[in-house]
C-alpha positions, 0 to 999 in steps of 0.5 A, a space after each residue: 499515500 500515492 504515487 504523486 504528491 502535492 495535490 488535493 484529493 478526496 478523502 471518504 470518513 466512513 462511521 465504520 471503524 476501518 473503512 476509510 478510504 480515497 476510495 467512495 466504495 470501500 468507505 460507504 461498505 458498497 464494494 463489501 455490500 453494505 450501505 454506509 453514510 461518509 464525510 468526503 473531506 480534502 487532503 493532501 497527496 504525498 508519496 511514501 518518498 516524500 513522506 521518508 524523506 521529511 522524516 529523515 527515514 534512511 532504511 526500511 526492514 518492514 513496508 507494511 500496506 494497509 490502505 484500502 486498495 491503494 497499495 498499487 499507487 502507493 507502492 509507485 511512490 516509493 524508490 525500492 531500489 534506495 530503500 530496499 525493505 526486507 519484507 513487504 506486506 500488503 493487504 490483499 491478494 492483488 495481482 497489480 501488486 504482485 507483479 508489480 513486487 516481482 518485477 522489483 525483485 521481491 517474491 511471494 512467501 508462500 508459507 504464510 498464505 495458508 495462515 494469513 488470509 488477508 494479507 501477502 508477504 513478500 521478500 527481496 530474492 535471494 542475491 538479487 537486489 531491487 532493480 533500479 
């Protein structure tokens, strides 16, 4: 998922399991320290909108994010204002994200932070609609 659709972008198949990725490396385990070998493949670029709209999806209670630091782009591909989830995840603890979610309406549950370390959870703000 991205922010654009309709271009070819590369693809990293990495042989750990969970390490796949647009990005060379977080799929190669460089950005964990490690040194892995990765197939680099073509794919094409969809947005989240795109991607609900094909399937005929109206409503979204869960956006959950797990795509190797590519939940910024992908989260630009998505109308909040139309679909309005009731809670997103997103991997990480990444400040683009954060600011990006507040400024449309949503805040950080404070409460799972100390459980989940790996994960941020946000909620739309009480009596406040995502920003159109």
């Amino acid at each position: 998922m991205t922010d654009h659709s309709g271009t070819e972008e590369a693809f990293y198949r990495s042989q750990s399991v969970g390490l796949s990725s647009a990005d060379r490396s977080r799929a190669d385990g460089t950005h964990f320290g490690g040194s892995l070998d990765v197939e680099e493949t073509r794919v094409p670029s969809t947005t989240l909108d795109d991607l609900l709209a094909r399937e005929g999806i109206e409503t979204i209670d869960l956006l959950a994010l797990d795509i190797e630091g590519h939940e910024f782009n992908a989260l630009r591909g998505i109308d909040l204002a139309r679909f309005q989830p009731q809670l997103v995840v997103s991997e990480g603890r990444r400040r683009d994200v954060s600011t990006y979610l507040h400024e449309q309406g949503y805040e950080v549950i404070e409460r799972y932070l100390r459980f989940d370390f790996v994960n941020t959870y946000y909620q739309r703000r009480a009596g406040r609609a995502v920003v159109p």
